[in-house]
N, C-alpha and C positions, 0 to 999 in steps of 0.2 A: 023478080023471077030469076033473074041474073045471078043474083047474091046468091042465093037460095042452091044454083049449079054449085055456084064457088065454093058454096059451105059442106057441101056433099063430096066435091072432089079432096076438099084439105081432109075431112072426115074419111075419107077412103085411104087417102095416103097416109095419113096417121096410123091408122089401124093395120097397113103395110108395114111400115117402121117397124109398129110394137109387135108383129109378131116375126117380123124377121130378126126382130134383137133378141125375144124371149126364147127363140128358136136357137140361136147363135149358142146362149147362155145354158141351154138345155142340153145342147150338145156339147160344149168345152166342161159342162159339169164335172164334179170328180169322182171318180168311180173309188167302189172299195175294194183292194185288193183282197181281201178276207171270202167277198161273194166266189174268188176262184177252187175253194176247197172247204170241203167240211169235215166234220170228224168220222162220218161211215166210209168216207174215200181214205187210199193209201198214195203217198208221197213218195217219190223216188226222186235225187238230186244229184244231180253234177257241175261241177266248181270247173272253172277253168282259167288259169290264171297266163297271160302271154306277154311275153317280155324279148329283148336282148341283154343274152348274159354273155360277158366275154367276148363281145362282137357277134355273138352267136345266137339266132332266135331259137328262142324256146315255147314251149305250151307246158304246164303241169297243170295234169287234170288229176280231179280225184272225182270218183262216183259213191253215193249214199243211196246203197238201195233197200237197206235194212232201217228203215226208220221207225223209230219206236211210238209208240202211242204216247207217252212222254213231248217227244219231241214232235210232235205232229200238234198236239193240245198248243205247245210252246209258240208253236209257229203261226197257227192260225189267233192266237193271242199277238203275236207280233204285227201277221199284216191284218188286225183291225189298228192299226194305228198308219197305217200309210195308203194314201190311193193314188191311183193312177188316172190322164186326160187322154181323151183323143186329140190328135192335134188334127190340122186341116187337110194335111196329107194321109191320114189315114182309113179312109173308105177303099184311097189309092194304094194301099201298100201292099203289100207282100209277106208282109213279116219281118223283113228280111234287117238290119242295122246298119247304116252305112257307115257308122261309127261304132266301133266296137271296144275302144276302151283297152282296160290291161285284167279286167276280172269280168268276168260272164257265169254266172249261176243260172242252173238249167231246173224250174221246179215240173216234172211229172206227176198231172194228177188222174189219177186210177179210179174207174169204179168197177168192181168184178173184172179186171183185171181189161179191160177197155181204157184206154186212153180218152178224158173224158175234158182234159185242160192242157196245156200246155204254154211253159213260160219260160224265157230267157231275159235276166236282168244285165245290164252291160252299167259299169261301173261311172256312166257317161250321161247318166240320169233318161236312158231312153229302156224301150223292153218290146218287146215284143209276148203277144197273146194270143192262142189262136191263128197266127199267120195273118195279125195285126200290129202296127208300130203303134206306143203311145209313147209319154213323156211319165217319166215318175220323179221326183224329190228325191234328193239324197239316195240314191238306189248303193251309191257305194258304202254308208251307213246301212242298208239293208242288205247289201249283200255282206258284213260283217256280220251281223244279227242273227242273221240264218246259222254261216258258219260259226260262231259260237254256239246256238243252240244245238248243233248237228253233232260238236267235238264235244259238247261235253256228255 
């Protein structure tokens, strides 16, 4: 009878484990950055690049608010090749980057002229969405990508 507890309790805790790991794993999954925009939505972007020139801080921004169908097609072709994680601070966050890097790309996405997404890439592999933090890969290879797609 004894055994019979013990085999029920390992059985319980087991079945604890596996779904607090499968839950873990559900969640640090990777998302795809492509789910943020489709082709009936309009894009609008702003680059912003921050430095010290000459001892002197700078910002050069540029804004793209005239994006072509072209380059909208381009892009959502682009970020089907890259996604983004939550990390464990982000239920917590704000949005906000406490690292910001020296390039920050700002993607706007529009539906009937609604603001329906919102994104800021920092060249420091972090982003924020929605007025959530996640982590992405190579963001500063992505935010190159963007910006040749946008210049040409």
């Amino acid at each position: 009878m004894e055994s019979k507890k013990s085999g029920y309790k390992v059985l319980i805790v087991s079945v604890i484990i596996v779904a607090f790991i499968a839950g873990v794993l559900l969640y640090l999954r990777p998302m795809e950055l492509s789910d943020l925009v489709n082709e009936d939505q309009q894009i609008s972007i702003t680059w912003n690049e921050i430095g010290i020139r000459n001892g002197e801080p700078y910002i050069d921004s540029e804004s793209y608010n005239d994006v072509t169908e072209e380059q909208k097609l381009n892009m959502i072709e682009l970020f089907q090749q890259y996604t983004y994680k939550r990390s464990l601070a982000t239920p917590f966050s704000d949005g906000s980057l406490s690292e910001l890097g020296e390039e920050l790309i700002y993607v706007f996405v529009y539906e009937d002229s609604e603001l329906v997404n919102s994104v800021c890439i920092s060249d420091v592999d972090t982003m924020s969405v929605n007025d959530r933090t996640y982590v992405v890969r190579n963001a500063s290879g992505l935010i190159q990508d963007i910006l040749h797609i946008i210049d040409n």
